[in-house]
DSSP file (Angstrom, degrees, kcal/mol; ACC not computed):
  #  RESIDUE AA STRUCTURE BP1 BP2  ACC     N-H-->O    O-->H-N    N-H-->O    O-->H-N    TCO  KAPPA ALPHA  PHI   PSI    X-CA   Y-CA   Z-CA
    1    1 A X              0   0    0      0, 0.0     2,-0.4     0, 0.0     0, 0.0   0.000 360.0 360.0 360.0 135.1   48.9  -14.1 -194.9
    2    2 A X        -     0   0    0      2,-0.0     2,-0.3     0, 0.0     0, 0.0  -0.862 360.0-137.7-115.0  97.7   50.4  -10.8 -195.2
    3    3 A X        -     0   0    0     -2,-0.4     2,-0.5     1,-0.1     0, 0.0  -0.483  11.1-154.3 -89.0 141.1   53.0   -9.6 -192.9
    4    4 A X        +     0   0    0     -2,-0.3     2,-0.3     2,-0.0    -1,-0.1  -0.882  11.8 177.0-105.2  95.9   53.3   -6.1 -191.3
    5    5 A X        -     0   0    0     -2,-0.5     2,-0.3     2,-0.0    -2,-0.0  -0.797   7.0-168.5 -93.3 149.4   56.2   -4.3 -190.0
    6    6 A X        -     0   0    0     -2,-0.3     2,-0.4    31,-0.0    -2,-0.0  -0.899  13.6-161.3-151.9 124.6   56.2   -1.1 -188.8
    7    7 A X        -     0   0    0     -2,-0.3    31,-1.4     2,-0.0     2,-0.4  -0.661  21.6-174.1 -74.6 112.1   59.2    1.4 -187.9
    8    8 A X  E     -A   37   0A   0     -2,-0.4     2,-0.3    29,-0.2    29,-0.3  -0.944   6.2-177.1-110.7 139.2   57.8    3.9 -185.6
    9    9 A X  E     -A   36   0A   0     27,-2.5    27,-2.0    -2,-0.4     2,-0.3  -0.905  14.2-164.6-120.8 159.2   60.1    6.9 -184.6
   10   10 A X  E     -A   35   0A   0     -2,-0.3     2,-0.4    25,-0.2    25,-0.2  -0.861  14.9-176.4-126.0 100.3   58.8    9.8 -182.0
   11   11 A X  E     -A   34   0A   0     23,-2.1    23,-3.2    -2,-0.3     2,-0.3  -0.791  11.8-172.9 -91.6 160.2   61.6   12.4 -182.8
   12   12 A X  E     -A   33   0A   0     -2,-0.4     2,-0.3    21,-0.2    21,-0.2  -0.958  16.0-158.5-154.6 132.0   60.8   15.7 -179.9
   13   13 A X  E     -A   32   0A   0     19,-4.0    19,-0.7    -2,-0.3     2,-0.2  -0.781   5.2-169.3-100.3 147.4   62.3   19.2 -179.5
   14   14 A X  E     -A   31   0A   0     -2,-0.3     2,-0.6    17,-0.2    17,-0.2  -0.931   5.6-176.9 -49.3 101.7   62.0   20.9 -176.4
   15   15 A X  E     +A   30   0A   0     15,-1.1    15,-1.8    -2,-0.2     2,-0.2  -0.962   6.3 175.2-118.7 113.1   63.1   24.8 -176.3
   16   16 A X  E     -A   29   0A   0     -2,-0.6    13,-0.2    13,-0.2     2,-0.2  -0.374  25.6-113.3 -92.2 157.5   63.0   26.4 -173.2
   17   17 A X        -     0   0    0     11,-1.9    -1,-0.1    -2,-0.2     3,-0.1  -0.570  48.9 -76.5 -66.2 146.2   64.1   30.2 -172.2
   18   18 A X        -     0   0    0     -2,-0.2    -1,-0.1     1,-0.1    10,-0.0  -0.081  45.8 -97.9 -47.7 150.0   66.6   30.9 -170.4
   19   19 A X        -     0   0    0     -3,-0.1     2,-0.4     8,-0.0     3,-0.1  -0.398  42.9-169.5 -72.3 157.9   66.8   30.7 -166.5
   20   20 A X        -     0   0    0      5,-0.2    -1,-0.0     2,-0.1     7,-0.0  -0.998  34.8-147.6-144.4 156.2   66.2   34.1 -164.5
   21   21 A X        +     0   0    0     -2,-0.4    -1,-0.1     3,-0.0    -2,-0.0   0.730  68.6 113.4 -85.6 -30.4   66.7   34.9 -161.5
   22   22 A X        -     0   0    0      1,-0.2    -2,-0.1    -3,-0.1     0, 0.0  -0.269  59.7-148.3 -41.3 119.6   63.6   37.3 -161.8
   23   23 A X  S    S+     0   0    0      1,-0.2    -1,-0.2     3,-0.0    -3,-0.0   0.832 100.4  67.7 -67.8 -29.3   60.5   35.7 -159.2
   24   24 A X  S    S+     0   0    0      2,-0.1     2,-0.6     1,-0.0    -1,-0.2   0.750  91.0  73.6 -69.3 -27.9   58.4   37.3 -162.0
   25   25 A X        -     0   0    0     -4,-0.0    -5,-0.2     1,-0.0     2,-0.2  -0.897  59.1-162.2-126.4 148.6   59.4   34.8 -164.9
   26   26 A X        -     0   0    0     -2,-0.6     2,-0.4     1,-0.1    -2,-0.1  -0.348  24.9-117.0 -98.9 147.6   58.5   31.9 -165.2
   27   27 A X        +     0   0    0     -2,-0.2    24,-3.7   -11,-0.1     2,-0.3  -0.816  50.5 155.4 -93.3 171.9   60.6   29.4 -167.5
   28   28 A X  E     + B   0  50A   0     -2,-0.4   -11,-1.9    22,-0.2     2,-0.3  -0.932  12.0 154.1-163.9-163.1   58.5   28.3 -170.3
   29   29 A X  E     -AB  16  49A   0     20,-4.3    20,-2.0    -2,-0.3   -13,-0.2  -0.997  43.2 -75.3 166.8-177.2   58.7   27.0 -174.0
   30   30 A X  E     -AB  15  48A   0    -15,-1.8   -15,-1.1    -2,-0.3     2,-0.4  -0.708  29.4-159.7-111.9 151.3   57.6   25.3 -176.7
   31   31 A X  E     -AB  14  47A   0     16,-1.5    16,-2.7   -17,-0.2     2,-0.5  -0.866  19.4-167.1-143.0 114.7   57.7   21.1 -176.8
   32   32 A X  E     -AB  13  46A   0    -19,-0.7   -19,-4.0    -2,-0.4     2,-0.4  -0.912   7.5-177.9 -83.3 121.9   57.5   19.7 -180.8
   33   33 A X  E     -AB  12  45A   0     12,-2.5    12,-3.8    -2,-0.5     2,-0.5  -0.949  15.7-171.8-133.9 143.0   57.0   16.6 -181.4
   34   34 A X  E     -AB  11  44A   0    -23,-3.2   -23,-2.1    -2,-0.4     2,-0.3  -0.935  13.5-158.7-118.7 135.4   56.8   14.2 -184.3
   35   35 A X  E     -AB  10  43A   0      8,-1.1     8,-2.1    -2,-0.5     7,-1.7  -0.832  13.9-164.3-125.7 145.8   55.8   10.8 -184.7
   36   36 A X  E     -AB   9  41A   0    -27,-2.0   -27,-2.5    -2,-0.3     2,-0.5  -0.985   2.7-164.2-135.5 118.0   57.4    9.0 -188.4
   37   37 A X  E >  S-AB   8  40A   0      3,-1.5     3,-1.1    -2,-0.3   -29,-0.2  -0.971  81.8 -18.0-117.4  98.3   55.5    5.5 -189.4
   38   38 A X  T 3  S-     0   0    0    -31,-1.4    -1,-0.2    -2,-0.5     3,-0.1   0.821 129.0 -54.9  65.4  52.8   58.0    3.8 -192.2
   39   39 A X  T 3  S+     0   0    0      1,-0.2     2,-0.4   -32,-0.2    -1,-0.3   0.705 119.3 104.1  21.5  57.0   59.6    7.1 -192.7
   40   40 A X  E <  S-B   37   0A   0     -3,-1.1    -3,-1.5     0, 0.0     2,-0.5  -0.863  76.8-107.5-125.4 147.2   56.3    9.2 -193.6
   41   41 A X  E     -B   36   0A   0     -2,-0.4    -5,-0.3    -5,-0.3     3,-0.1  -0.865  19.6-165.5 -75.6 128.2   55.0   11.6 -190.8
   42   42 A X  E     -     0   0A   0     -7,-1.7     2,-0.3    -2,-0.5    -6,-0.2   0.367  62.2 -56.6-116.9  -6.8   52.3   10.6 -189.4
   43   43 A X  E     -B   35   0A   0     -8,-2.1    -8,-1.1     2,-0.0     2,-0.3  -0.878  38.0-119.8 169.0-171.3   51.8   14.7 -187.6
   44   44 A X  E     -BC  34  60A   0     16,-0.7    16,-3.2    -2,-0.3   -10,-0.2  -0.923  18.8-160.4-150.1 129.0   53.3   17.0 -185.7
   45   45 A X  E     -B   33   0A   0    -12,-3.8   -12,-2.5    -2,-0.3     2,-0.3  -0.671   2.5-163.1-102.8 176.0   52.0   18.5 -182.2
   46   46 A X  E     +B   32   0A   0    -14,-0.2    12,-0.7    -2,-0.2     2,-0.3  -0.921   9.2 179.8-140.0 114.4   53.1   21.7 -180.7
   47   47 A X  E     -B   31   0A   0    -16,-2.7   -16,-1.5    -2,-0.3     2,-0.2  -0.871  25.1-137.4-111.0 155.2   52.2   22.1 -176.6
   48   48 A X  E     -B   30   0A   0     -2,-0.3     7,-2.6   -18,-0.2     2,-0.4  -0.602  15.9-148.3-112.4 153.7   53.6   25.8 -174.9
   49   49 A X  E     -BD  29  54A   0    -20,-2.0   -20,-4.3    -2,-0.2     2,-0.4  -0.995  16.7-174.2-146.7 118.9   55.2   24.8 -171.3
   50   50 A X  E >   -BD  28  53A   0      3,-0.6     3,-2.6    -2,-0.4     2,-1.5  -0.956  68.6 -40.6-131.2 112.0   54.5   28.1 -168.7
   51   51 A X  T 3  S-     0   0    0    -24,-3.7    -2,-0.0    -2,-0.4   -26,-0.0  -0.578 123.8 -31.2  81.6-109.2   56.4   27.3 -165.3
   52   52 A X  T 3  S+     0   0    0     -2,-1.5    -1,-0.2    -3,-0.0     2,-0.1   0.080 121.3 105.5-133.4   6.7   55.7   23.3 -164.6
   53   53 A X  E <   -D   50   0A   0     -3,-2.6    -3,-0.6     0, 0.0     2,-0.4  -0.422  54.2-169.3 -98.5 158.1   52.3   23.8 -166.4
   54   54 A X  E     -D   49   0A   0     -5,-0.2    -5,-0.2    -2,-0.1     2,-0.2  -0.972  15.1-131.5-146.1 155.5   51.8   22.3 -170.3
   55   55 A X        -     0   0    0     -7,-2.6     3,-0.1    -2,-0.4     0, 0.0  -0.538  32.7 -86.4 -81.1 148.5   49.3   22.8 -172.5
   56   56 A X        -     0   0    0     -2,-0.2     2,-0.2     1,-0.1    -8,-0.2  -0.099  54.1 -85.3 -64.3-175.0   47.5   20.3 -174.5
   57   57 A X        -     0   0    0    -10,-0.1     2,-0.6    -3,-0.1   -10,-0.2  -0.648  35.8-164.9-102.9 140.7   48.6   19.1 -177.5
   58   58 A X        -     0   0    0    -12,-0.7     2,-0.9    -2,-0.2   -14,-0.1  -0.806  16.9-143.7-136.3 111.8   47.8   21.1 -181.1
   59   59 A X        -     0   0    0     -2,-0.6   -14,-0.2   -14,-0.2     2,-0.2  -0.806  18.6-160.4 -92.4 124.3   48.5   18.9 -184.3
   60   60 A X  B     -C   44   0A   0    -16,-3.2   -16,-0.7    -2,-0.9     2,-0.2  -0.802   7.3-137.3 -96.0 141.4   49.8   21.2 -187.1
   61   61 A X    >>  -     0   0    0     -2,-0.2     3,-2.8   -18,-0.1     4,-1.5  -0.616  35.7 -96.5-106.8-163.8   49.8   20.4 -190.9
   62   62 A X  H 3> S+     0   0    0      1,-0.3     4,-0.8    -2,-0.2     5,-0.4   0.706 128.0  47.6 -74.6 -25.5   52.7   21.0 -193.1
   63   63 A X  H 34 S+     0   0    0      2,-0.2    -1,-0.3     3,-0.2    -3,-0.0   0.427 113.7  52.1 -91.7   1.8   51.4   24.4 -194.3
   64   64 A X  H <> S+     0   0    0     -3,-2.8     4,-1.8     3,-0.1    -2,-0.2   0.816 115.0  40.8 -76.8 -72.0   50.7   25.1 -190.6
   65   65 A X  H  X S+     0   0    0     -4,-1.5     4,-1.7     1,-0.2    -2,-0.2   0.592 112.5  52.4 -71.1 -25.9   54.2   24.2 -189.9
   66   66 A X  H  X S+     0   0    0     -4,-0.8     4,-1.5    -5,-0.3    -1,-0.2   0.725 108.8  51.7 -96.3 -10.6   55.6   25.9 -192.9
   67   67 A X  H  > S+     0   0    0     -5,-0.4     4,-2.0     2,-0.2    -2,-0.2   0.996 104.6  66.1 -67.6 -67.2   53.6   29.4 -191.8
   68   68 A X  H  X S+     0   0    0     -4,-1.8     4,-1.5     2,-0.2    -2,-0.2   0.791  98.8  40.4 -45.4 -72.8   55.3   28.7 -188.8
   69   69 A X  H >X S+     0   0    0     -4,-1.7     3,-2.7     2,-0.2     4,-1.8   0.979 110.5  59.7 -17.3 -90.2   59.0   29.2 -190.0
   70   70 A X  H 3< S+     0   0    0     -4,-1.5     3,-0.5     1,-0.3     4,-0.4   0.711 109.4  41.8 -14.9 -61.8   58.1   32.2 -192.1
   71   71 A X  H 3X S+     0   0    0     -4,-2.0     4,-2.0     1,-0.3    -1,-0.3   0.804 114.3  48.3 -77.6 -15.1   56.9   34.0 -189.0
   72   72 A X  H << S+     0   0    0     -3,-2.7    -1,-0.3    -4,-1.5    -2,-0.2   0.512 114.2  52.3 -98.2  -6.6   59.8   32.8 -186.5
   73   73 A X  T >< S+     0   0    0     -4,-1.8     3,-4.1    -3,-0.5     4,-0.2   0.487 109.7  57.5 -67.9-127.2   62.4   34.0 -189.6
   74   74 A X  T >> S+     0   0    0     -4,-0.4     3,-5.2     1,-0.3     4,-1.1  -0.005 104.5  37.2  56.9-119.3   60.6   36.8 -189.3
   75   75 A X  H 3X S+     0   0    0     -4,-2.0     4,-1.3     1,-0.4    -1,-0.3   0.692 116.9  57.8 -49.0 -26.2   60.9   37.9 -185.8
   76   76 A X  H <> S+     0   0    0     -3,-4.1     4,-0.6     1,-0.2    -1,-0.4   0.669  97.3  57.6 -92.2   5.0   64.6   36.8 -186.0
   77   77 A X  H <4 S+     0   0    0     -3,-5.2    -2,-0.2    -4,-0.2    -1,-0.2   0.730 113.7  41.2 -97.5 -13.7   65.5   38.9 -188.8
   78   78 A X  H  < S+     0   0    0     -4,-1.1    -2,-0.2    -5,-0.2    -3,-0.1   0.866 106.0  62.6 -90.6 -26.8   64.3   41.8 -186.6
   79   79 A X  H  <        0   0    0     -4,-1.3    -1,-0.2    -5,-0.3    -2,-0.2   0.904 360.0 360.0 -48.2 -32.8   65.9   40.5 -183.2
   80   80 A X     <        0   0    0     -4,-0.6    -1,-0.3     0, 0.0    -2,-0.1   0.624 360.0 360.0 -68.3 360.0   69.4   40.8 -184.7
């Protein structure tokens, strides 16, 4: 007999915008989430949240995810 335990974690970011008072925007965001099976990852989705609305869920792999950085460094090194 072989017995099986298994640690499952679901770690999840939400990031939202700010509120505005503007009726023209909407909040929205991003929601990441990751599920970790005996401390391996076992994926990561990414769903966009517009208003109260969410999108379905989009599994990225690590070279996805790492793409992903680059371009949001990126865009903050010009935002500053």
């Amino acid at each position: 007999m072989k017995r099986v335990v298994s640690n499952i974690q679901n770690l999840g970011f939400t990031i939202m915008n700010a509120p505005s008072n503007d009726k023209k925007v909407r909040a929205g965001g991003i929601i990441l989430d990751q599920t970790i099976v005996n401390n391996q990852s076992e994926g990561v989705s990414v769903r966009l949240i517009n208003g109260t609305k969410k999108t379905a869920a989009i599994k990225l792999d690590r070279e996805a995810l790492s793409d992903l950085l680059v371009a949001v460094q990126e865009v903050l090194a010009v935002e500053e």
